[in-house]
C-alpha positions as CSV (number, residue, x, y, z in Angstrom):
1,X,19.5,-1.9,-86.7
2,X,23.5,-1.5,-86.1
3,X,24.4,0.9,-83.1
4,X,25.6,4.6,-84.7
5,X,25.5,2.9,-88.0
6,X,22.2,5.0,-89.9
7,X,23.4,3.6,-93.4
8,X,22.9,0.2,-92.5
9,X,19.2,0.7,-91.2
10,X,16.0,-0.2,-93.3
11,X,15.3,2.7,-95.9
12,X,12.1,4.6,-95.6
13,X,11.7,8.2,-98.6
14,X,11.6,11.2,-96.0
15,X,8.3,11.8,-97.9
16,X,6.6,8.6,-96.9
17,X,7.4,8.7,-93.5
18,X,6.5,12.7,-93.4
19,X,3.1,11.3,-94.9
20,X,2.8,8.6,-91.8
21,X,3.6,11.0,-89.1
22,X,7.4,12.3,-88.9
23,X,10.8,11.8,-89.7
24,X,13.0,9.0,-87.7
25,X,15.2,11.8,-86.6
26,X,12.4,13.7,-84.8
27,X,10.8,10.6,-83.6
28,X,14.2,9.8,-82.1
29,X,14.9,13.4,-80.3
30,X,11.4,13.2,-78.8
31,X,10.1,11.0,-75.4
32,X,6.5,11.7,-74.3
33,X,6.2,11.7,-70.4
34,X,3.7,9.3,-69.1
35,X,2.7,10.3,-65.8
36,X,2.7,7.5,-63.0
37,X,-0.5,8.1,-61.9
38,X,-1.5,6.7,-65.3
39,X,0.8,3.9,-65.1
40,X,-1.2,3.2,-61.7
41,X,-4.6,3.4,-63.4
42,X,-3.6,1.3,-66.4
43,X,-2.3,-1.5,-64.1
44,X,-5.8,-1.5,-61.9
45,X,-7.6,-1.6,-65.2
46,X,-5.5,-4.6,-66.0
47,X,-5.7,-6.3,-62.6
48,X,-9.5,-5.9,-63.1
49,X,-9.3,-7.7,-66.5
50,X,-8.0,-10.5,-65.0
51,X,-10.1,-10.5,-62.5
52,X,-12.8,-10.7,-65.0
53,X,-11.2,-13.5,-67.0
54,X,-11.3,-15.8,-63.8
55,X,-14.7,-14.9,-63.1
56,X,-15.9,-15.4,-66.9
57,X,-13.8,-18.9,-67.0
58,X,-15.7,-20.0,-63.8
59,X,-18.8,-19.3,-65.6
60,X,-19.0,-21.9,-67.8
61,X,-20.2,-19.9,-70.4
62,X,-19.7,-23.2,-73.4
63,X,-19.2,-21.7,-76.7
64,X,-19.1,-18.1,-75.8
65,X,-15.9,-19.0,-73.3
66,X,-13.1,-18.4,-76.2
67,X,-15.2,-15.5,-77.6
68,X,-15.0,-13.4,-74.3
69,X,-11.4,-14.8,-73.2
70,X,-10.0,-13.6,-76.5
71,X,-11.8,-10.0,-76.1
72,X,-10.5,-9.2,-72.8
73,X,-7.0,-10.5,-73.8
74,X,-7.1,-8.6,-77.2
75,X,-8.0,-5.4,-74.6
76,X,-5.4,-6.3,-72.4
77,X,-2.8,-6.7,-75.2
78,X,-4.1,-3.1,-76.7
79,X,-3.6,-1.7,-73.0
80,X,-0.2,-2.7,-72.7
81,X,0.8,-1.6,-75.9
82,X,-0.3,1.6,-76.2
83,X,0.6,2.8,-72.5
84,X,3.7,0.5,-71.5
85,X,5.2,0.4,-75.1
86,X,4.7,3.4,-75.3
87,X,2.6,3.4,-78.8
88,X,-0.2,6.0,-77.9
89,X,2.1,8.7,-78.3
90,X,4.4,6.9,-81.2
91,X,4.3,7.3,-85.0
92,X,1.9,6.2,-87.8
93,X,4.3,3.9,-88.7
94,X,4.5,2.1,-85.6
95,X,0.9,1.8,-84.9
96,X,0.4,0.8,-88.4
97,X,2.8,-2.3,-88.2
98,X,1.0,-3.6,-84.6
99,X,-2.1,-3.1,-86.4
100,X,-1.4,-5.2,-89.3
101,X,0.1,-7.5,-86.9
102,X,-2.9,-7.6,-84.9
103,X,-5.0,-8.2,-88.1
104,X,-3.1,-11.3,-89.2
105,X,-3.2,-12.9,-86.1
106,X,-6.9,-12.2,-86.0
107,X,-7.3,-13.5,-89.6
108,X,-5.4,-16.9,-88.4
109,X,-7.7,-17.2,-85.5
110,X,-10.9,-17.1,-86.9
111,X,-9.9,-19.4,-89.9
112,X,-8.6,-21.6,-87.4
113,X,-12.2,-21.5,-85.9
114,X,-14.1,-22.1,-89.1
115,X,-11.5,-24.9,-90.1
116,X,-12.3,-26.9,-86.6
117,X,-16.1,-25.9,-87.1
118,X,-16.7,-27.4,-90.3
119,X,-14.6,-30.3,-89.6
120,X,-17.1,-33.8,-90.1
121,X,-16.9,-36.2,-87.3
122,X,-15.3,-39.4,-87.7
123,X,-15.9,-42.5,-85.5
124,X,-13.0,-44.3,-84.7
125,X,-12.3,-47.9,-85.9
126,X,-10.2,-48.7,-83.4
C-alpha cells in the first residue's frame, strides 16, 4: 500500500498465502513474459467479439438480447483480465479475489432480473 513501507501493507500468515500459491516476496521478484504474438491473437479474438456483439444487437433477438450481450462481455472481461492484467500467470489469491468479484456482480445481476421480472404491472392514473 505505502511505497518501500512492507509494515504498513495488509497482513496475510506466510502459511496461508503458501497454501494459495506463494509468498508476496516471490510473487514480487517474478514477471511472466507474454509473447506479442499472443497479445496479437488476444486482441483479434476481442475485435471478433465485438464484431459479434453488433451483429447479435442487429438481430433482434427480444429476450435472449441481454442473455447473449452479457456472455460475450463476461468473455471479453475474462480475456482482458487474464492476458492484459496479466492474471493467467498471477497467484491464487489474485484470481480468487476477481472471482469472487465476478460472482457478486453476477449475483446482483440476476437478482436485478428476477426483481424486474416479477414486478406486477400497474396502469397509470394519470
Amino acid at each position: 500500500m505505502a511505497y518501500h513501507r512492507f509494515n504498513l501493507d495488509l497482513f496475510i500468515s506466510n502459511s496461508l498465502l503458501n497454501w494459495l500459491g506463494g509468498t508476496m516476496a516471490s510473487h514480487q521478484s517474478t514477471h511472466h513474459v507474454i509473447p506479442a504474438k499472443v497479445f496479437v491473437i488476444i486482441l483479434g479474438i476481442l475485435l471478433v467479439l465485438t464484431v459479434l456483439t453488433v451483429v447479435f444487437h442487429s438481430m433482434q433477438l427480444g429476450s435472449l438480447a441481454a442473455p447473449v450481450a452479457f456472455i460475450i462481455a463476461t468473455t471479453k472481461a475474462v480475456l482482458v483480465m487474464a492476458y492484459f492484467m496479466h492474471l493467467k500467470y498471477d497467484t491464487t489469491i489474485n484470481k480468487m479475489i476477481f472471482g469472487t468479484a465476478f460472482f457478486f456482480v453476477a449475483l446482483l445481476f440476476i437478482l436485478c432480473v428476477i426483481d424486474i421480472a416479477t414486478r406486477i404491472p400497474v396502469q397509470s392514473t394519470l
